[in-house]
C-alpha positions as a Markdown table, in Angstrom:
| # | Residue | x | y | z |
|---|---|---|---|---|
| 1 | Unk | 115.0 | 131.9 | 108.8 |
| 2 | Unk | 118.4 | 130.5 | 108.3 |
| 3 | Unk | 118.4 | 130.7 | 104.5 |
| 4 | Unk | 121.6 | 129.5 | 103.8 |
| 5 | Unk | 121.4 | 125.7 | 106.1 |
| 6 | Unk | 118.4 | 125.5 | 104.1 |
| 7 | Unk | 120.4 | 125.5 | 101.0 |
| 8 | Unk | 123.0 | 124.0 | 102.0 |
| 9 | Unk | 120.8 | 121.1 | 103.2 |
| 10 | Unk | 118.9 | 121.2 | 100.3 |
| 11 | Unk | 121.6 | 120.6 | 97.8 |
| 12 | Unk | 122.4 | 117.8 | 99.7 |
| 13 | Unk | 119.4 | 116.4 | 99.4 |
| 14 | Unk | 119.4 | 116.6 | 95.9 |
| 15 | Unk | 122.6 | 114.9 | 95.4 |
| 16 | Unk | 121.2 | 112.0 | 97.3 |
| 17 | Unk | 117.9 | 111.7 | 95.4 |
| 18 | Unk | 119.5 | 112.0 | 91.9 |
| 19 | Unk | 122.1 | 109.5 | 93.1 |
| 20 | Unk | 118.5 | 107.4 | 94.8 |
| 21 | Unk | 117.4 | 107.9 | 91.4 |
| 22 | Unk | 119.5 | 106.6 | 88.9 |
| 23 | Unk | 120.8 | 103.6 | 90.8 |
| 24 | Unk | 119.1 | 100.1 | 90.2 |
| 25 | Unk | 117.8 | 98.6 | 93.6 |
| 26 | Unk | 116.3 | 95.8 | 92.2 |
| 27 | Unk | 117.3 | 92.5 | 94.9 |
| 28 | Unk | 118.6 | 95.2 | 97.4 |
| 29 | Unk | 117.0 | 95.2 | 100.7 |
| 30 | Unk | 115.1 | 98.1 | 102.4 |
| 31 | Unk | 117.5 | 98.1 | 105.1 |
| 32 | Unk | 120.5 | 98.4 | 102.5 |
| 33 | Unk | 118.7 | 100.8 | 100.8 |
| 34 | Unk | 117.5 | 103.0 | 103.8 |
| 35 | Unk | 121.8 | 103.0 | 105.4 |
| 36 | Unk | 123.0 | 103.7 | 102.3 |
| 37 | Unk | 121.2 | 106.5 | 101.5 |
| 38 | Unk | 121.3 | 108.2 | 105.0 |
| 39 | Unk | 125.1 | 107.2 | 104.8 |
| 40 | Unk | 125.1 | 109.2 | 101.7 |
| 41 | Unk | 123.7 | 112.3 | 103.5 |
| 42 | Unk | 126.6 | 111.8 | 106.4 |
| 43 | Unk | 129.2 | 111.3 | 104.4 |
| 44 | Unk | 128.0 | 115.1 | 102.9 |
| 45 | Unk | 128.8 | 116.3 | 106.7 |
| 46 | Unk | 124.8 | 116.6 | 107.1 |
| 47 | Unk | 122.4 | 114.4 | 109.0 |
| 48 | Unk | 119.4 | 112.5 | 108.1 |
| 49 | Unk | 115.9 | 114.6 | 108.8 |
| 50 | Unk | 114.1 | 111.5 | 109.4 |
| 51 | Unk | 114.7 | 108.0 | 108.6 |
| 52 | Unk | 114.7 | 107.1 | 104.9 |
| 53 | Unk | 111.2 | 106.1 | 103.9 |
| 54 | Unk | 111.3 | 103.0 | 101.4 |
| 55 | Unk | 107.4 | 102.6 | 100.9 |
| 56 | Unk | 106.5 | 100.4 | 98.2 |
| 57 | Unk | 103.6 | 99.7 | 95.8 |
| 58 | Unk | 99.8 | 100.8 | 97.8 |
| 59 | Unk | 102.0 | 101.9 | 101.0 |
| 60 | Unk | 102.1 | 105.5 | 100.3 |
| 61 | Unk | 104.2 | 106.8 | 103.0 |
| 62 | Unk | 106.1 | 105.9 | 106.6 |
| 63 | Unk | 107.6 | 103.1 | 106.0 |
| 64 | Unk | 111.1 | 102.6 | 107.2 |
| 65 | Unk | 113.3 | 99.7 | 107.3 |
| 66 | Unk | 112.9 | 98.1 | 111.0 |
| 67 | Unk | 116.8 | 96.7 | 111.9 |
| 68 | Unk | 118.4 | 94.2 | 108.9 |
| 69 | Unk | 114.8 | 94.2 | 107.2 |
| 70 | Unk | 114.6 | 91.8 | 104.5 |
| 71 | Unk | 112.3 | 93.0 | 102.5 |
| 72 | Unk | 113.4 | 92.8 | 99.2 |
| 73 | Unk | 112.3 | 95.3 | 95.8 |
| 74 | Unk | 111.6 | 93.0 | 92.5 |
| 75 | Unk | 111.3 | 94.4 | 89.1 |
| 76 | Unk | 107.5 | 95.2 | 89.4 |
| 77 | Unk | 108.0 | 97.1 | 92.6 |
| 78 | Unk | 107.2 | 101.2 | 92.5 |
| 79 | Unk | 109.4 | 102.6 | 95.5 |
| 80 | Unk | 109.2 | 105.9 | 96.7 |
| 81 | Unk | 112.0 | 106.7 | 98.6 |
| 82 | Unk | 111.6 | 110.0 | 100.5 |
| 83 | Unk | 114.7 | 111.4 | 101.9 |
| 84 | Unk | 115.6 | 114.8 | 104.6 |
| 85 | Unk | 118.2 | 116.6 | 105.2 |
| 86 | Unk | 118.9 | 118.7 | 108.2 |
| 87 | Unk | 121.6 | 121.1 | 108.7 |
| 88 | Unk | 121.3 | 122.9 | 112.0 |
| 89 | Unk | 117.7 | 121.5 | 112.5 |
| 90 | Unk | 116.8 | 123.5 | 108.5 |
| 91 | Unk | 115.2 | 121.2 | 106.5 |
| 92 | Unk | 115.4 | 119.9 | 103.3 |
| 93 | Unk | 112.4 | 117.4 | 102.2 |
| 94 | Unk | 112.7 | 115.3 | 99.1 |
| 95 | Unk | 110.9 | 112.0 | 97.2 |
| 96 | Unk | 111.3 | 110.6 | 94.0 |
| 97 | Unk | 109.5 | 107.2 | 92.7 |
| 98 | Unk | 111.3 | 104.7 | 91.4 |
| 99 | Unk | 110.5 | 101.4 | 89.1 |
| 100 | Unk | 111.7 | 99.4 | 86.6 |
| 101 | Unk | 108.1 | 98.2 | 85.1 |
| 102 | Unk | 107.2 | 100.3 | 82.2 |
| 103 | Unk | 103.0 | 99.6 | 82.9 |
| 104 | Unk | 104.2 | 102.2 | 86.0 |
| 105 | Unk | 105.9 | 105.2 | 84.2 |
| 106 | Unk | 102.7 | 107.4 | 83.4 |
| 107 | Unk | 102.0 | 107.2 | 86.9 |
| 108 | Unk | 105.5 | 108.3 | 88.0 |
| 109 | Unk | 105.5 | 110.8 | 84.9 |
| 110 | Unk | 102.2 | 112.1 | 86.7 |
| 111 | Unk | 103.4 | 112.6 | 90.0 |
| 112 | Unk | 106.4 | 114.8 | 88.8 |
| 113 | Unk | 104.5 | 116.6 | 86.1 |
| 114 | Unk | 102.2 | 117.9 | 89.2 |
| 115 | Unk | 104.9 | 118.8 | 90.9 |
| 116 | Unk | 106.9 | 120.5 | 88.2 |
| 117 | Unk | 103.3 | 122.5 | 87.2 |
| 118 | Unk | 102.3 | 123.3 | 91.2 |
| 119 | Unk | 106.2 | 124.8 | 91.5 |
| 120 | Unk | 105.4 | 126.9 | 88.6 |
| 121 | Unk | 102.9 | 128.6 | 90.0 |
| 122 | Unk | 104.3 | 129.2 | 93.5 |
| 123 | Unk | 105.7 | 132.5 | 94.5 |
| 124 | Unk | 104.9 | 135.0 | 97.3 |
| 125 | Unk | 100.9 | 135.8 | 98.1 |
| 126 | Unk | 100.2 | 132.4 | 96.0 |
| 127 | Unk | 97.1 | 130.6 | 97.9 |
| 128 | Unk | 98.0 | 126.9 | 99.3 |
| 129 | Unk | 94.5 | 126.4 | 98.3 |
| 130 | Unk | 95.2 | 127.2 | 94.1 |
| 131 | Unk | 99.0 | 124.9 | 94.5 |
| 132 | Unk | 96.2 | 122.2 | 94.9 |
| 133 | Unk | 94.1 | 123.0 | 92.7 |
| 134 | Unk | 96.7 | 122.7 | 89.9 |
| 135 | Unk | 98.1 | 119.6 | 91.4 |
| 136 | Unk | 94.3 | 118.5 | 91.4 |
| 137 | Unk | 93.8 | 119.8 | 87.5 |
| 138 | Unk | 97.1 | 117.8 | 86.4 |
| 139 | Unk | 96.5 | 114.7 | 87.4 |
| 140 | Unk | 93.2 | 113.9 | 87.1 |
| 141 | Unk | 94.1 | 115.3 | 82.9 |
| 142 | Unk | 97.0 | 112.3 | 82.7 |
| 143 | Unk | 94.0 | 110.2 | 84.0 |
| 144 | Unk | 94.7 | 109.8 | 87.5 |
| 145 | Unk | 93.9 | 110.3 | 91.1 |
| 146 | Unk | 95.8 | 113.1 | 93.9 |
| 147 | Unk | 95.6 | 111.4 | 97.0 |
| 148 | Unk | 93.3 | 113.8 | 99.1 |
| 149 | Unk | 94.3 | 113.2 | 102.5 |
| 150 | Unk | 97.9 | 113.5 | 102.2 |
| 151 | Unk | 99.8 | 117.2 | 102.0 |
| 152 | Unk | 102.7 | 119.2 | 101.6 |
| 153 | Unk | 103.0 | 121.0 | 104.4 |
| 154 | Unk | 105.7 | 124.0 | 106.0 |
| 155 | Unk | 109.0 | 123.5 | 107.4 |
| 156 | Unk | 110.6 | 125.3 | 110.7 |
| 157 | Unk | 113.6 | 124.4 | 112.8 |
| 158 | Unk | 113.7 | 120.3 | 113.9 |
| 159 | Unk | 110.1 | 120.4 | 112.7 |
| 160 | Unk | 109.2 | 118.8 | 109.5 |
| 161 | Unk | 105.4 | 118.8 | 109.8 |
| 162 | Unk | 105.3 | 123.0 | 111.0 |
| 163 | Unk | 101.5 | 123.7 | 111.0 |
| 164 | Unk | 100.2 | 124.8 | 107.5 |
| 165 | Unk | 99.6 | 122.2 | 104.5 |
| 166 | Unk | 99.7 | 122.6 | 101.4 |
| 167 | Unk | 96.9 | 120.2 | 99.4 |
| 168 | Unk | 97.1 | 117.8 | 97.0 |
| 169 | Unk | 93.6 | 118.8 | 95.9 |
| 170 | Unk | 91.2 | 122.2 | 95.4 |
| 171 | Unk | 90.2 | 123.6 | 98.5 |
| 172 | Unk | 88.3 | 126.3 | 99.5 |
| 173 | Unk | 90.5 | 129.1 | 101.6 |
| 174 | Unk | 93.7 | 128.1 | 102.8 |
| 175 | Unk | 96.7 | 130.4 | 103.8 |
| 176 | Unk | 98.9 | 132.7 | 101.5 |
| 177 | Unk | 102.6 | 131.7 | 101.3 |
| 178 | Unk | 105.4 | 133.8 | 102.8 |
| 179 | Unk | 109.2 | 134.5 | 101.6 |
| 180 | Unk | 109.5 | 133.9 | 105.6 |
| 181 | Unk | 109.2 | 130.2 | 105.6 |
| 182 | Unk | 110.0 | 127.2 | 103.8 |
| 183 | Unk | 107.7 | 124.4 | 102.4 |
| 184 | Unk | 107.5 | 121.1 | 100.9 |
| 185 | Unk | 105.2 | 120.2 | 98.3 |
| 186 | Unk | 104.8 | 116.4 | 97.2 |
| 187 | Unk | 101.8 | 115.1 | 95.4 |
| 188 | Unk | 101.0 | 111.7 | 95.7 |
| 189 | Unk | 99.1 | 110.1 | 92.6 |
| 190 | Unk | 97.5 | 107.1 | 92.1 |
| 191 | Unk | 95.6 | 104.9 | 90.1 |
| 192 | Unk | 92.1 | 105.6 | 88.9 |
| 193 | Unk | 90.3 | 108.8 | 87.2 |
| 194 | Unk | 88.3 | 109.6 | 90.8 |
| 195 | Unk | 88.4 | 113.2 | 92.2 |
| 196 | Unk | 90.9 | 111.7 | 95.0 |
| 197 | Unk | 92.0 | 109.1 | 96.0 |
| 198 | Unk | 92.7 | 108.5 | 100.2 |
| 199 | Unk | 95.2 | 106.6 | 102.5 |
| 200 | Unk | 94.4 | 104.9 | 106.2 |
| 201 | Unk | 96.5 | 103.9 | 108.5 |
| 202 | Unk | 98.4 | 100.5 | 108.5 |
| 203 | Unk | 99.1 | 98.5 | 111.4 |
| 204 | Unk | 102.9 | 98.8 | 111.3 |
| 205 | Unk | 104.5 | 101.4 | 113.1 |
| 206 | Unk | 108.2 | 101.8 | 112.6 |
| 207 | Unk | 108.4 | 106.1 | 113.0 |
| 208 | Unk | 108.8 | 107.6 | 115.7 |
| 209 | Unk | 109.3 | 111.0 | 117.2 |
| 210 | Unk | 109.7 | 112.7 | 120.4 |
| 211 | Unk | 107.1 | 114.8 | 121.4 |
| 212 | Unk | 107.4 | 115.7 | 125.5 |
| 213 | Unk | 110.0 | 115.6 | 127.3 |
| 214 | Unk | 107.9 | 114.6 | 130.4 |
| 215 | Unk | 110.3 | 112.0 | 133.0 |
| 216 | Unk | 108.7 | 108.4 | 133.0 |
| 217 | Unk | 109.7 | 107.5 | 136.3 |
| 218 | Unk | 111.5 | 104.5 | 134.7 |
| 219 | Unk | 115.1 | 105.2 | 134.6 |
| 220 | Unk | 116.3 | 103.7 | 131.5 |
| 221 | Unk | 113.0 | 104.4 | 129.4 |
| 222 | Unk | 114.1 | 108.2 | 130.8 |
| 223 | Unk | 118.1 | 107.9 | 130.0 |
| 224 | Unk | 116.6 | 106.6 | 126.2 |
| 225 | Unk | 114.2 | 109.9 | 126.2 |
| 226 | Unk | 117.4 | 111.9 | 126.6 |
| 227 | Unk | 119.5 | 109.8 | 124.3 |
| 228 | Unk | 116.6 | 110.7 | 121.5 |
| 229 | Unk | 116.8 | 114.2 | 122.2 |
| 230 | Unk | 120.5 | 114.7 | 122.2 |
| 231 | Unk | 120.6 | 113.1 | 118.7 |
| 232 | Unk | 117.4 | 113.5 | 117.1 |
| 233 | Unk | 115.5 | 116.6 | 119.0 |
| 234 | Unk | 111.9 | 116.3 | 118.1 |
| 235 | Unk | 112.6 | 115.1 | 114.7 |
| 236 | Unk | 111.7 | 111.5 | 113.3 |
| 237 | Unk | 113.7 | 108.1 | 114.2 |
| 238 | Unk | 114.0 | 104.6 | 113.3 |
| 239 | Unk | 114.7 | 101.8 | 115.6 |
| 240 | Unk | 117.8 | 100.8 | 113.4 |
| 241 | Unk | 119.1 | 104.1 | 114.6 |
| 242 | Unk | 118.7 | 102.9 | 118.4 |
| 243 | Unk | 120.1 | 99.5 | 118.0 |
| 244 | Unk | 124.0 | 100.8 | 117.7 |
| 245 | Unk | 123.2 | 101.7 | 121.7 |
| 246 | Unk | 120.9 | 99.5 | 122.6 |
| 247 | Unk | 120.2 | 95.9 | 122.0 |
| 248 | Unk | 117.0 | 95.5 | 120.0 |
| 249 | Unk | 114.5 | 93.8 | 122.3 |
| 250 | Unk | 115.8 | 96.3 | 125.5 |
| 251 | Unk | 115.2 | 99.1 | 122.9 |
| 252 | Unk | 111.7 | 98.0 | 121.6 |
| 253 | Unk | 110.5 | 97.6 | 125.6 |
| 254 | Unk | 111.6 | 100.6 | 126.2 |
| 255 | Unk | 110.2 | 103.0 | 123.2 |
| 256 | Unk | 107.0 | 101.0 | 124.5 |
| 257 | Unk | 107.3 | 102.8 | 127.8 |
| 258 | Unk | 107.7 | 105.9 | 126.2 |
| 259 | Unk | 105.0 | 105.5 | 123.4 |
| 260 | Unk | 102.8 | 104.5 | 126.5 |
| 261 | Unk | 103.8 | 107.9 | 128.8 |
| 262 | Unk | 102.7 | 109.9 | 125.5 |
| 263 | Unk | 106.4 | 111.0 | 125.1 |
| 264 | Unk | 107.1 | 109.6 | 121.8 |
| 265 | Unk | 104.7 | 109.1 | 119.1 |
| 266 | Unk | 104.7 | 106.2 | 116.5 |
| 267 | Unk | 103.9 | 106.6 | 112.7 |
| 268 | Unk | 102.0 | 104.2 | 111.2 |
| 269 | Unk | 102.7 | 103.5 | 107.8 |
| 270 | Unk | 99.7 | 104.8 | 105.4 |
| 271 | Unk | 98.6 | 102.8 | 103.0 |
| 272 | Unk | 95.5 | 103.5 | 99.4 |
| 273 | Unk | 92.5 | 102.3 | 100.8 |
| 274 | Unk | 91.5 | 100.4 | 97.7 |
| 275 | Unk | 95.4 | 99.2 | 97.5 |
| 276 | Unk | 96.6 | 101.0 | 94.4 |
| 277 | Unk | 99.7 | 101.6 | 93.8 |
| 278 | Unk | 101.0 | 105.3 | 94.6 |
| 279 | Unk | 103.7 | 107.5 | 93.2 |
| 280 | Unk | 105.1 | 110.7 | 94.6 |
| 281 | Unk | 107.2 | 113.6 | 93.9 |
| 282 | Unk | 108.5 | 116.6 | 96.3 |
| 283 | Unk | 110.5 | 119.2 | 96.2 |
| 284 | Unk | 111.3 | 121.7 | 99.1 |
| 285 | Unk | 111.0 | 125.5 | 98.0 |
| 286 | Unk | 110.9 | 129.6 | 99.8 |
| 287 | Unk | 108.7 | 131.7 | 97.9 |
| 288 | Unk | 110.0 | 134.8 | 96.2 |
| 289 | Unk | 108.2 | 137.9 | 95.3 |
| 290 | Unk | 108.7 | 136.8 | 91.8 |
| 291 | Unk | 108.8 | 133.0 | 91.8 |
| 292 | Unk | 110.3 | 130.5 | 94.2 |
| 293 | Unk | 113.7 | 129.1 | 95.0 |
| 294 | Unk | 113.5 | 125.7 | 94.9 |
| 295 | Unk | 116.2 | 124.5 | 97.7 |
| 296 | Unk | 116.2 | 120.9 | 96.9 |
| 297 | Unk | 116.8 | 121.4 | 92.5 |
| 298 | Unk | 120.2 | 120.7 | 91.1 |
């Protein structure tokens, strides 16, 4: 484990998130927001993990800004704007909520106290299973709802998603963490006093990955499968970043060809099955034997 990208990456990230943070995006566009932010992350001499995800209000998580979106945040809009950093294919995953309507701050407070309470329990040997527990036990006492079908999860080289989840609610086993990986944690709260609350899938897709490197037999759809891994590997990209090669309807037919050939898969965006608003937090941390370093604090 390359400790050091992953700090490196993970201090970048933080920059970027505080900067996410404080700034007001109210009239900005997705699309501005999404190219400044992953601007930001260049301009630090990193590059983007994934696309920035802008998802706003009930949309939990995945969505992106497709190529000079016009969707526009308004002062009652909650935004979570989850950002990565990669450094040398190390990781560093990081969200933060942000809205300018007061009604929402308990609900943003919650997310982050979850976090800030899970992270306190977190060092080596520490059961995934109790880091949701505690997540589950503080906010359901700020009277509101972990979503249960959404996770933290581990990290590994150019893979975000790297086999082991880390719950947003009390589950029964579960693996031990190791000082040997890295992991992101992120509850997602919304509205309600329930035991959970749960996401589905929406119907836009606008996430995509590489996940074989299997030839199409179609020559350009092939010549874009090796664009994707040159620049991305098997990590997460947006159409926007296609369309500075590719004109946008040649690029859409052929990510089609390769969505179809089961070479690249498509997110869809996930969305609160009774459409409540959603807030999240995350922070990307190793374990220690006597606590945790969190790689993406200031």
């Amino acid at each position: 484990m390359q400790i050091d990208d992953y700090l490196k990456a993970g201090k970048i990230a933080a920059e970027v998130r505080e900067n996410a943070r404080k700034k007001n995006w109210v009239g900005s566009t997705v699309a501005e927001i999404c190219e400044e932010i992953e601007n930001e992350i260049r301009k630090r001499e990193a590059k983007p993990a994934f696309p920035v995800n802008t998802s706003i209000n009930e949309v939990a998580a995945h969505y992106t800004a497709e190529p000079n979106d016009q969707k526009t945040i308004s002062d009652t809009d909650l935004v979570k704007i989850d950002l990565g950093v990669q450094i040398n294919g190390y990781i560093a995953d990081t969200a933060v909520t942000v809205c300018y309507d007061p009604q929402y701050d308990n609900l943003v407070k919650a997310a982050e106290d979850a976090l800030s309470s899970a992270i306190s329990k977190i060092k080596i040997g520490v059961k995934a299973s109790d880091i949701g527990k505690t997540i589950q036990k503080t906010v359901m006492k700020l009277g509101f709802s972990p979503i249960a079908n959404l996770s933290g999860h581990s990290l590994a080289q150019y893979t975000i998603h790297a086999g082991k989840s880390i719950p947003n609610t009390w589950s029964i086993g579960g693996f031990s963490l190791s000082g040997k990986e890295a992991y992101a944690c992120e509850p997602f709260v919304t509205t309600g006093n329930r035991p959970a609350g749960f996401v589905r899938e929406g119907k836009t897709k606008n996430i995509f990955a590489l996940v074989s490197r299997k030839k199409t037999k179609n020559k350009e759809a092939d010549e874009l499968q090796d664009y994707i891994w040159s620049n991305f590997n098997m990590l997460p990209f947006a159409l926007r970043w296609l369309v500075k090669e590719l004109e946008e309807k040649k690029a859409r037919e052929l990510l089609e060809i390769l969505i179809k050939k089961k070479a690249v898969h498509a997110y869809p965006i996930l969305v609160e099955t009774h459409e409540q608003r959603v807030a999240q937090a995350e922070h990307t941390f190793i374990p220690t034997e006597d606590g945790v370093t969190i790689t993406t604090s200031l």
